[in-house]
C-alpha positions as CSV (number, residue, x, y, z in Angstrom):
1,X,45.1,-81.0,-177.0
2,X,44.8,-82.1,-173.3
3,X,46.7,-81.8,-170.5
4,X,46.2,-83.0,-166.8
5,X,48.2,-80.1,-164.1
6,X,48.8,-80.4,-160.3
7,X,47.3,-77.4,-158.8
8,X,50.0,-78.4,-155.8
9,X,52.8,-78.0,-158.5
10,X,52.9,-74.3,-159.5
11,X,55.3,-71.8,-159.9
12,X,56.1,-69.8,-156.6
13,X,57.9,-67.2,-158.1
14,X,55.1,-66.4,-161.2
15,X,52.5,-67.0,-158.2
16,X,54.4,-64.3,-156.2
17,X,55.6,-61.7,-158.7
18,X,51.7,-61.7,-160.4
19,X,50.6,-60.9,-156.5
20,X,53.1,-57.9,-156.4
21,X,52.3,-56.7,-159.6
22,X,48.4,-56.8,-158.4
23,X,49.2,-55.4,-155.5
24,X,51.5,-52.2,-156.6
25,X,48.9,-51.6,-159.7
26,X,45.6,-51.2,-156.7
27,X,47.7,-49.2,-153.8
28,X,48.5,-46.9,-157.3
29,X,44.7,-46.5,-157.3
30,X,43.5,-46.6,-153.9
31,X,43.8,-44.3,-150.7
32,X,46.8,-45.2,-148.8
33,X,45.2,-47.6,-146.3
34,X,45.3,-47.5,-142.4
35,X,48.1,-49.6,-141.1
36,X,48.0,-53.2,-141.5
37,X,45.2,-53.5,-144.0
38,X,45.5,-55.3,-147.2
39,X,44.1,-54.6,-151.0
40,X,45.3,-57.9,-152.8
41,X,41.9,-59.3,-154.1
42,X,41.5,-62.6,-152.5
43,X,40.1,-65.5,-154.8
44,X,37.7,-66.9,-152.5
45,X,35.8,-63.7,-150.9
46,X,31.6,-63.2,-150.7
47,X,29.9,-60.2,-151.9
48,X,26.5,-61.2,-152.0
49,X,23.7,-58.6,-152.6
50,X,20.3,-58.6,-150.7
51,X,17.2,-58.5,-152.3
52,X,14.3,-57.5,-149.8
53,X,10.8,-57.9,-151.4
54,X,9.4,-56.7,-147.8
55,X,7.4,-54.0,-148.6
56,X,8.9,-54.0,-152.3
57,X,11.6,-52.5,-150.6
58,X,13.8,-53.9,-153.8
59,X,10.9,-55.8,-156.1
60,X,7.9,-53.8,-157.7
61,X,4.6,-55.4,-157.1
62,X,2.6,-56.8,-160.3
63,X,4.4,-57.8,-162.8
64,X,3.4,-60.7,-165.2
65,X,6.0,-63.4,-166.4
66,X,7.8,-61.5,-169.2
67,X,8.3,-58.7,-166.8
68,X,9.7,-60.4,-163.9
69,X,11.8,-62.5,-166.0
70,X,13.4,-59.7,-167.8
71,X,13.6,-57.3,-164.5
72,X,15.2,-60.6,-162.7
73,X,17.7,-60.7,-165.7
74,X,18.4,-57.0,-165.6
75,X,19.3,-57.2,-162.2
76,X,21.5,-60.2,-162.3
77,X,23.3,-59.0,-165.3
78,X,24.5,-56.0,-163.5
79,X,25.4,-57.6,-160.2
80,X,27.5,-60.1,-162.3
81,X,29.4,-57.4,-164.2
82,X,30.1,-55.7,-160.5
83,X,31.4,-59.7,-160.1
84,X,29.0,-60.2,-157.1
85,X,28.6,-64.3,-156.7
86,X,25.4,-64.3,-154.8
87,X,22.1,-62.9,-154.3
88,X,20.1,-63.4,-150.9
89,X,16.7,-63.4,-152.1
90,X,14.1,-62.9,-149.7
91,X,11.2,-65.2,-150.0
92,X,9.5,-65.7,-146.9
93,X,8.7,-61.5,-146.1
94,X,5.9,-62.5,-143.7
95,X,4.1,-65.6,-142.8
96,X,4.0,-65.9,-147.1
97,X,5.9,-67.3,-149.9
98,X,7.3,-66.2,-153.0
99,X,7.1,-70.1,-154.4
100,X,3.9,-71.7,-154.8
101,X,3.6,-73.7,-151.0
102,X,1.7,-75.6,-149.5
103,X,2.3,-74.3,-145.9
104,X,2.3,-70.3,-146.4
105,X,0.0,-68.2,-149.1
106,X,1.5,-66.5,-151.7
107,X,2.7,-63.2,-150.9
108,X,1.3,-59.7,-151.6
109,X,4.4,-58.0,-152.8
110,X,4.8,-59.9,-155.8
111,X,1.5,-59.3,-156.9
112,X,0.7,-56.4,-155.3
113,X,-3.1,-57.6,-154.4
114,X,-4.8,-59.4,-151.6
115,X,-2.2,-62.2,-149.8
116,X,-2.6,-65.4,-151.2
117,X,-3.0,-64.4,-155.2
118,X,-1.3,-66.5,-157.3
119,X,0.8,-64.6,-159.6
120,X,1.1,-67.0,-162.5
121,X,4.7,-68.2,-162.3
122,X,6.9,-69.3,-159.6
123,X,9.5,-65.9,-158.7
124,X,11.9,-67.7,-156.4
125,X,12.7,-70.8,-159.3
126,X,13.2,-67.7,-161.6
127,X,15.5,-66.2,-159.9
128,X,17.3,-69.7,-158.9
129,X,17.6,-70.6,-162.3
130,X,18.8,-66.9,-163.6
131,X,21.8,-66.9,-160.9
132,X,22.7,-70.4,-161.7
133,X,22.6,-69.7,-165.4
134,X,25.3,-67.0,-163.9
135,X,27.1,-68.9,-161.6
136,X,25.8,-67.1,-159.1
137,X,24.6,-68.8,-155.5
138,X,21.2,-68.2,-154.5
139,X,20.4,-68.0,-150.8
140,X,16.9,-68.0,-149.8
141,X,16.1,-65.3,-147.0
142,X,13.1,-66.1,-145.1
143,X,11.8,-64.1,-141.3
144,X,10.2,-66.6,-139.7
145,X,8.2,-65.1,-136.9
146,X,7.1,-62.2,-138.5
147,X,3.3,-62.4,-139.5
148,X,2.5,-58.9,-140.2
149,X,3.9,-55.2,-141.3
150,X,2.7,-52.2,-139.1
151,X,-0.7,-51.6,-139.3
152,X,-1.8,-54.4,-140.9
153,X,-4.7,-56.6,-139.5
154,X,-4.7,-60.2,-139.5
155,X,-8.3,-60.0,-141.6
156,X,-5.7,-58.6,-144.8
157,X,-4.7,-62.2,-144.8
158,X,-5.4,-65.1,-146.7
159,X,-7.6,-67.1,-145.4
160,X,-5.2,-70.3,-145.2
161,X,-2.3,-68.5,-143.5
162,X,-1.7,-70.3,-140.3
163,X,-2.2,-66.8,-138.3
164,X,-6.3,-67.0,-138.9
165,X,-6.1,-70.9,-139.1
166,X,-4.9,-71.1,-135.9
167,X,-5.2,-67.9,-134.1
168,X,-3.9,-69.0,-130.5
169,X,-0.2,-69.4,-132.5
170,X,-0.3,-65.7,-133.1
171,X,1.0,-62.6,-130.3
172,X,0.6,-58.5,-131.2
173,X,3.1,-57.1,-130.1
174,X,3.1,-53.1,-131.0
175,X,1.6,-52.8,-134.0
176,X,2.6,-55.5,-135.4
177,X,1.7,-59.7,-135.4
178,X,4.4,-62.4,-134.7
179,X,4.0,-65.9,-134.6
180,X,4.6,-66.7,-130.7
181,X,8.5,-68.5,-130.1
182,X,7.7,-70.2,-127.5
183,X,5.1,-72.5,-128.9
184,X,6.5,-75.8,-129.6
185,X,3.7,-76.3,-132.6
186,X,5.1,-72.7,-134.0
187,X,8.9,-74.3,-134.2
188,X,7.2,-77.2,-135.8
189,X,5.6,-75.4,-138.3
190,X,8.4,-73.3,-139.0
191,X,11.2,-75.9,-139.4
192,X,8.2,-77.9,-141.6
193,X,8.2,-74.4,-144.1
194,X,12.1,-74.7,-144.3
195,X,11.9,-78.2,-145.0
196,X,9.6,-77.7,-147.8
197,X,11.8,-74.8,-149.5
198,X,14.8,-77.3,-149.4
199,X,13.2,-80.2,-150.5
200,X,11.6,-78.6,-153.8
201,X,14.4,-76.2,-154.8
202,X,17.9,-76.4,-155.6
203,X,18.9,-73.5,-153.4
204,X,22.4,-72.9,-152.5
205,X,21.4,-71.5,-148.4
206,X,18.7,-70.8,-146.2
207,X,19.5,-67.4,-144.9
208,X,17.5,-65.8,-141.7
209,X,18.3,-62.5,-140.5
210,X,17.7,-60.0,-137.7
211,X,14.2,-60.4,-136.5
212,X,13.7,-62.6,-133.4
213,X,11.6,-61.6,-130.7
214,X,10.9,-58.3,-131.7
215,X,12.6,-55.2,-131.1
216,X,11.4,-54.0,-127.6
217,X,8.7,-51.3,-127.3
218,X,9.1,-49.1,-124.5
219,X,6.4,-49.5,-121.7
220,X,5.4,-52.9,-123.6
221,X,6.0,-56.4,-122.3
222,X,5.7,-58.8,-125.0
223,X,2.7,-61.1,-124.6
224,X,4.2,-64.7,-124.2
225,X,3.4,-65.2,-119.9
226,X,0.8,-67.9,-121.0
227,X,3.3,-69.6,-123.1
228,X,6.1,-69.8,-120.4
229,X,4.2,-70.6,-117.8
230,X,3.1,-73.7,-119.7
231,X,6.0,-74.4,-121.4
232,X,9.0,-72.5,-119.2
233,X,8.8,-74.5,-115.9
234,X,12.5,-75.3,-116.4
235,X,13.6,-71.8,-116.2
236,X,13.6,-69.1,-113.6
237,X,13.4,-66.1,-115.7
238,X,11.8,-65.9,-118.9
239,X,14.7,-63.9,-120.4
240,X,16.7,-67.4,-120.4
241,X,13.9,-69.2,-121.9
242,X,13.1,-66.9,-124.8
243,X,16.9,-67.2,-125.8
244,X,16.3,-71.0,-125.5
245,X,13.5,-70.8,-127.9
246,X,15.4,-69.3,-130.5
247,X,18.3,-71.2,-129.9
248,X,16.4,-74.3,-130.5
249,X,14.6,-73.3,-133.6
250,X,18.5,-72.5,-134.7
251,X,19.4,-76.0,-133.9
252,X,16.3,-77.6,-135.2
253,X,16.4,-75.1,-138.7
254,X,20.0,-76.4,-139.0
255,X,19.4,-80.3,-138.4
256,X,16.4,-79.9,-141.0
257,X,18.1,-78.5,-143.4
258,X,21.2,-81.1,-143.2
259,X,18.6,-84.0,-143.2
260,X,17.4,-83.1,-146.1
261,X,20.1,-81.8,-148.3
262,X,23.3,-81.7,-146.3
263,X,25.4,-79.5,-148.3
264,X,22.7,-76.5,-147.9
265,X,24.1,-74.3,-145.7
266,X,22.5,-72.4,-142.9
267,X,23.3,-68.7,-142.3
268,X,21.7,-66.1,-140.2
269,X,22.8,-61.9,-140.2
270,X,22.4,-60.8,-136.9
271,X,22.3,-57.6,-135.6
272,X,25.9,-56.2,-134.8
273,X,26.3,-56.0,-131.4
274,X,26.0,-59.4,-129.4
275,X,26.6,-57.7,-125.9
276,X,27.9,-54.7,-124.3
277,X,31.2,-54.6,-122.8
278,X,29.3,-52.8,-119.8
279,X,26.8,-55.7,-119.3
280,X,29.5,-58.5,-119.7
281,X,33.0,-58.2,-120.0
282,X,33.3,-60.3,-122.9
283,X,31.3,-58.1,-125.1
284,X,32.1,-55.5,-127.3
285,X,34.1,-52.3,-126.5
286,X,30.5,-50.6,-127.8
287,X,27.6,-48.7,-126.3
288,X,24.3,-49.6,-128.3
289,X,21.2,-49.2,-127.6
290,X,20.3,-52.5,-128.7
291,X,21.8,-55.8,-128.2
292,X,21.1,-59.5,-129.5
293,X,21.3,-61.1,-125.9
294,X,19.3,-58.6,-123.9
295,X,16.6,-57.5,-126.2
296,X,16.1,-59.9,-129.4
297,X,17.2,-62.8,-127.1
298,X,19.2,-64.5,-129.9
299,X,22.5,-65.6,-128.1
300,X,24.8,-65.5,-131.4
301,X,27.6,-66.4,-129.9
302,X,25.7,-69.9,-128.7
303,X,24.9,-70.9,-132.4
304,X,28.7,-70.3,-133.2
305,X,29.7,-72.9,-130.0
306,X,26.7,-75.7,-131.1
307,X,28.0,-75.5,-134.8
308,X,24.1,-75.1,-135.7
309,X,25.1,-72.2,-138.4
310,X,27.2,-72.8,-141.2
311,X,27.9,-68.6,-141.4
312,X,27.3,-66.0,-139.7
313,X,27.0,-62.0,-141.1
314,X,26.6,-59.9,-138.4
315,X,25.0,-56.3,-139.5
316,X,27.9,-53.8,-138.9
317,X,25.7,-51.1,-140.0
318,X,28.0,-48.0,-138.7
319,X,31.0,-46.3,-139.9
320,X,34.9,-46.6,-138.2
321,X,34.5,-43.3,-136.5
322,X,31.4,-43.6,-135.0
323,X,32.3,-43.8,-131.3
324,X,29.4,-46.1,-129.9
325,X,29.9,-49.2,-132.0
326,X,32.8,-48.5,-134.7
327,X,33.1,-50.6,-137.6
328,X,36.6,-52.0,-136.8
329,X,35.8,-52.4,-133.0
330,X,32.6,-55.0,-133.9
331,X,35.0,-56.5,-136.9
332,X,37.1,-57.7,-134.3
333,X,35.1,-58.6,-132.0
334,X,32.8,-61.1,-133.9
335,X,36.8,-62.7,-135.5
336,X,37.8,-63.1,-132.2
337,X,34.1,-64.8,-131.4
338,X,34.5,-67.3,-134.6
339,X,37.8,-68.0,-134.1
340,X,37.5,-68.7,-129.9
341,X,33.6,-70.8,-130.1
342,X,33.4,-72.4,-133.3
343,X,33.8,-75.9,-131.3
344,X,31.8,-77.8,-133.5
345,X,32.9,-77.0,-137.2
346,X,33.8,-73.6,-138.4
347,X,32.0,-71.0,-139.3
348,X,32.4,-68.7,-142.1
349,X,31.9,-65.1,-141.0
350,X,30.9,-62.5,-143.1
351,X,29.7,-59.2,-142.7
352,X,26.8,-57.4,-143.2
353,X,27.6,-53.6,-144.9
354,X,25.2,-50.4,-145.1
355,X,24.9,-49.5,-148.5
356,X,22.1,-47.9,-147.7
357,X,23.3,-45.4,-145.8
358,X,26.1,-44.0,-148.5
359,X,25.6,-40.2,-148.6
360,X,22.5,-40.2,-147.1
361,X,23.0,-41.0,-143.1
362,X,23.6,-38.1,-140.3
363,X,27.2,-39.6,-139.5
364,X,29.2,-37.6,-141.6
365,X,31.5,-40.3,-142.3
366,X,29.1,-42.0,-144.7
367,X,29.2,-38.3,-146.5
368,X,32.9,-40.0,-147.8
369,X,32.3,-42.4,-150.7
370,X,35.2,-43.9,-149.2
371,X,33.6,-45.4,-146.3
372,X,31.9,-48.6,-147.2
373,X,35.0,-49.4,-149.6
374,X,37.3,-48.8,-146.7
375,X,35.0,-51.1,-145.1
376,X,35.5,-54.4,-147.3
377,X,39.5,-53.0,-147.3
378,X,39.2,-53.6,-143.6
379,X,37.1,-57.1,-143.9
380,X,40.4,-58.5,-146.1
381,X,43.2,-57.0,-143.6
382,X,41.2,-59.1,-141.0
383,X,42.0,-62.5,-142.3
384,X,39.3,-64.1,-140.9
385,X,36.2,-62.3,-142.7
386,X,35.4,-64.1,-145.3
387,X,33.6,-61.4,-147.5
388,X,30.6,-58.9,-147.0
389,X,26.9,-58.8,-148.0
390,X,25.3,-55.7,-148.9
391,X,22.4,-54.2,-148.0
392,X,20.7,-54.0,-150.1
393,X,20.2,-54.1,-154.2
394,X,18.1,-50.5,-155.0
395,X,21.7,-49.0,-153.1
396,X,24.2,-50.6,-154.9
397,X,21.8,-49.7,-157.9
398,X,21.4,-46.2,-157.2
399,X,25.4,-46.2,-156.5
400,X,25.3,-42.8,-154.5
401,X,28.4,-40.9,-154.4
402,X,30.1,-43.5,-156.9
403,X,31.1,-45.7,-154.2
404,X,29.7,-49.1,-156.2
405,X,31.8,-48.2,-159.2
406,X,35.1,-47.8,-156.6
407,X,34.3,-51.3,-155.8
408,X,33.7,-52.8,-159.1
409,X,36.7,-51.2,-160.7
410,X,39.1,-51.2,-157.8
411,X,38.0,-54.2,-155.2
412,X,35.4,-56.5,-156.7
413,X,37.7,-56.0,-160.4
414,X,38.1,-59.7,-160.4
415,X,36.0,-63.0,-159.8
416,X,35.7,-64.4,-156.9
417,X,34.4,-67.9,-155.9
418,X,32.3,-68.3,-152.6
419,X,34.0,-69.7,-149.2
420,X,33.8,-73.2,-149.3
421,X,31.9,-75.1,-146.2
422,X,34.8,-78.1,-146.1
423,X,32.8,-78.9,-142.6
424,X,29.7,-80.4,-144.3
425,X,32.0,-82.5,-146.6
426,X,35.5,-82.3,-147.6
427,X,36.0,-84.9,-150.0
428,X,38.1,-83.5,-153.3
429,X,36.1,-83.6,-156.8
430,X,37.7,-85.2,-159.9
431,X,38.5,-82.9,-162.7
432,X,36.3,-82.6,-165.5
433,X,36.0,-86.0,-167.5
434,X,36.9,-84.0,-171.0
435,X,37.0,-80.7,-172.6
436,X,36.3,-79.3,-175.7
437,X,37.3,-76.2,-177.0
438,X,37.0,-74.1,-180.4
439,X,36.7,-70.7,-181.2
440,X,33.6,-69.3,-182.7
441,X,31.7,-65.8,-184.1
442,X,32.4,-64.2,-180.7
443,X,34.6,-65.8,-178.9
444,X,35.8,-69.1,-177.6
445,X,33.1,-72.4,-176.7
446,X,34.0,-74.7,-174.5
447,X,32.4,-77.8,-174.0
448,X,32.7,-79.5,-170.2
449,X,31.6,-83.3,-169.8
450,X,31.6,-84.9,-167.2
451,X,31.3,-88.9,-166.6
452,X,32.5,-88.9,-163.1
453,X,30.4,-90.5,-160.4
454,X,29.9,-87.5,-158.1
455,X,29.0,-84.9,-160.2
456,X,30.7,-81.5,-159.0
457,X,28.3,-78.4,-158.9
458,X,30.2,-75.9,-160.4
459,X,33.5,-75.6,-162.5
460,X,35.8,-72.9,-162.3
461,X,37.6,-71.8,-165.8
462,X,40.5,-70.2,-165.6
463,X,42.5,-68.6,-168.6
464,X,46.3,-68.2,-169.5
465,X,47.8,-66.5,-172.8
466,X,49.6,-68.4,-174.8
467,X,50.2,-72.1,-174.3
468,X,51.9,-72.1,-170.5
469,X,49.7,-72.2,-167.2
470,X,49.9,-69.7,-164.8
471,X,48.9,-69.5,-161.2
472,X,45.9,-71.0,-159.9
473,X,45.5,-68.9,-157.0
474,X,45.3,-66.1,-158.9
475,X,42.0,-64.6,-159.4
476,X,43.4,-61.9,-162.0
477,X,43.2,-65.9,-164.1
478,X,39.4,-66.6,-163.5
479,X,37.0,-66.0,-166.4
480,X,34.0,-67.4,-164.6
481,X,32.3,-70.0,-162.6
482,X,29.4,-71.7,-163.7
483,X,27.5,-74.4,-162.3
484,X,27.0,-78.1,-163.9
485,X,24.4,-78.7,-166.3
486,X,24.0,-82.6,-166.0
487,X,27.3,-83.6,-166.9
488,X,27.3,-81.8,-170.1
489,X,28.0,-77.9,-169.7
490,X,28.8,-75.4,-172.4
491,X,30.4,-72.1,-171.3
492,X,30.8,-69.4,-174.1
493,X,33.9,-66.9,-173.1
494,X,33.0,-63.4,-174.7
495,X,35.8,-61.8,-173.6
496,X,38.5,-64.1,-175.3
497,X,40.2,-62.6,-178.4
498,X,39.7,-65.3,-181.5
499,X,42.7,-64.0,-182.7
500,X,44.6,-65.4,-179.4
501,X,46.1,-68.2,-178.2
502,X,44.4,-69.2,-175.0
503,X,45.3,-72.4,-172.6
504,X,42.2,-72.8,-170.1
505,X,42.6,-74.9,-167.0
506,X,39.0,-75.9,-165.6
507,X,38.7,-77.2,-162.3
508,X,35.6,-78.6,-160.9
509,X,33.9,-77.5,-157.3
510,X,31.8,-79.6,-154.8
511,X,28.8,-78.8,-153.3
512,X,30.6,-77.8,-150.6
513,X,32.7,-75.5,-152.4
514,X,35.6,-77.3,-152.2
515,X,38.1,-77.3,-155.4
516,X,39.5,-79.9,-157.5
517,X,43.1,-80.7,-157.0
518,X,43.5,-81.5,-160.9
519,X,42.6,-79.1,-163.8
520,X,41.7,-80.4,-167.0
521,X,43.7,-78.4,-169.3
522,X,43.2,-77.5,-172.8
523,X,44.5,-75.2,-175.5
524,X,42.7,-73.4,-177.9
525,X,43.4,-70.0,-180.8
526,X,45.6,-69.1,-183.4
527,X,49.1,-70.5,-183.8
């Protein structure tokens, strides 16, 4: 049986007393929070976890097919019982690749060996197609400048990385190599590796994090006076041009992207502190040591005004109490910055949490297994946060203190979809074409087909009891979210009792992550 609902036409008063009944049953469980904070779940909400292969910080080098594939699968499977709906994977470490390339050898830490050893499979379309499979998003983290770890000499790499191909491209700066920013045929060859990775995979973002210009060295000046006296004429100090030069790879990264596949998005996770309140008045109420402006010369708040990011997830790395850059102080401040610049389109802002530092850091505060919890309590009271990535998997893994089980059973205890990006296209999907559902062995199959012209990425299925509809904006209602498999997508739902009646309403989302206004409904069970 099949019936077509308005998701405009639902029931207020089932919509409002299901939110109060949510709400009572998680302050019963939670520590009374601070003023003005919030605990409903919210439907649409990030918690993406990141992977870093960097020194197989999260990855362990050398493993053949079967063992990558079932580690990858391992993983997965846990962060989708947490009901985490992303992974940012990091492919690009180095100057390498996790995906065969034609620009960038393969990298060490998968295999472990010399740079450039070709493992025998392809890691990132693994993992792509494993968080699909669990309608998870896949964001592919890539550093772009960085060419080299500490220590390591540019002889350890392959031959055909573009740091020993062409040698004038490359700066040392410490101990470390970078690819030189302000060299025009650098950006080219970087936004020509992004282009490649979007072109060849069916990736959900291109993600780019902390590392600029590199952190300063004391006593060091960074080695780029050739470069800006060539290239820098237009500026007076070279402090203004290196925030130039990362401001137009930004711009260039983002175009690129867009060009090719235009609902891709483009994020970047900053470091936390954009500017001191001390160095100009519209900065932060903090006092770090480090700030994006001054020393990594990546003007955030710039790439927020030119629209050239579709998010942004600064790294709030420090606790509420600590007194030089609190967690709440930097929380408002970077709302305040997406709400007041984002001239262009918006931009969704999420934030970056420390995981790694729960029960292990010398602020006592992350002694309280409570902290990072509080945390994403304080990202939802906000409003304007859209969720929170965490840093990184091995932590929520190792789930010190318990604090990744108070999440799972008491904030992340539903599924949530991703924030849309309405910006890069907000036309409305059709519902589902048809939907077929029966009950089998071990639990209900549905059956999703879809004729429609544009094909939505992902459907959302939602379950009632019985044969009424409840409320769509309830994410107590979700089952999952899977993504489309050409038009014809079966979705088993374990966790349906065969001896029930169910009514499902399956809505369809856009690449964009914008919802259908239409379910296709459809009952199914006993009775």
């Amino acid at each position: 049986m099949k019936r077509k609902l308005s998701m405009m036409k639902k029931n207020l008063f089932k919509t409002m007393l299901s939110v109060a009944i949510s709400l009572i049953l998680l302050i019963s469980i939670l520590p009374l929070p601070v003023k003005g904070e919030s605990v409903i779940t919210p439907k649409n909400e990030m918690r993406a976890a990141w992977i870093a292969t960097v020194q197989n910080i999260d990855m362990k080098p050398g493993m053949n097919v079967a063992q990558y594939t079932a580690w990858v699968r391992q993983t997965l499977d846990q962060l989708k019982a947490n009901k985490f709906n992303a992974v940012i994977y990091q492919v690009k470490p180095t100057n390498d690749a996790l995906y065969p390339s034609k620009l960038a050898p393969w990298s060490s830490y998968i295999t472990g060996g010399k740079q450039g050893k070709n493992p025998g499979y392809d890691p990132l379309l693994i993992m792509l197609n494993e968080a699909h499979n669990r309608g998870m998003e896949l964001h592919a983290w890539i550093n772009p400048y960085r060419v080299t770890m500490p220590g390591e000499s540019l002889a350890s790499l392959a031959s055909n990385n573009v740091a020993r191909t062409n040698p004038s491209w490359v700066v040392k700066y410490g101990k470390q190599y970078y690819l030189n920013p302000g060299l025009p045929e650098v950006q080219n060859y970087l936004i020509s590796t992004v282009k490649e990775l979007v072109a060849n995979y069916d990736i959900d973002a291109v993600h780019m994090d902390d590392y600029f210009y590199p952190y300063k060295i004391k006593n060091e000046v960074f080695p780029d006076q050739a470069a800006f006296k060539k290239y820098g004429t237009s500026f007076k100090k070279v402090d203004d041009w290196r925030r130039d030069n990362v401001n137009q790879l930004v711009k260039k990264i983002y175009s690129s992207i867009k060009t090719t596949k235009s609902d891709v998005q483009f994020g970047i996770s900053p470091f936390g502190v954009w500017r001191n309140q001390s160095t100009d008045p519209t900065g932060s109420n903090t006092r770090a040591s480090v700030t994006n402006y001054d020393d990594l010369y990546a003007d955030t708040r710039q790439w927020i005004k030119d629209g050239s990011i579709d998010y942004i997830t600064p790294q709030i790395y420090w606790s509420k109490t600590l007194s030089v850059a609190k967690y709440s102080t930097l929380l408002d401040w970077w709302s305040n910055e997406v709400e007041t610049y984002a001239n262009v389109h918006p931009v969704n802002l999420f934030i970056g949490v420390a995981d790694y530092k729960v029960g292990l850091d010398s602020d006592k505060a992350w002694k309280n297994k409570m902290e990072l919890p509080n945390q994403v309590i304080a990202n939802r009271a906000n409003k304007i946060a859209m969720g929170q990535m965490h840093f990184s998997l091995r932590s929520i893994q190792k789930n010190l203190l318990g604090y990744a089980t108070i999440l799972k059973q008491q904030l992340y205890n539903y599924t949530a979809l991703t924030p849309a990006t309405s910006w890069n296209n907000a036309d409305q999907p059709l519902e589902p074409t048809s939907v077929q559902a029966n009950k089998v062995a071990n639990g209900m199959k549905l059956v999703i087909q879809d004729q429609n012209n544009i094909q939505p990425r992902k459907y959302v299925i939602y379950r009632f009891e019985g044969n009424e509809v409840g409320s769509y904006q309830n994410p107590r209602n979700i089952v999952d979210v899977v993504y489309n498999s050409k038009g014809n997508t079966v979705f088993l739902d374990m966790s349906a009792n065969p001896n029930k009646q169910y009514t499902y309403g399956i809505t369809s989302l856009s690449a964009t992550g914008v919802e259908s206004m239409d379910a296709y409904v459809v009952e199914v069970g006993s009775n």
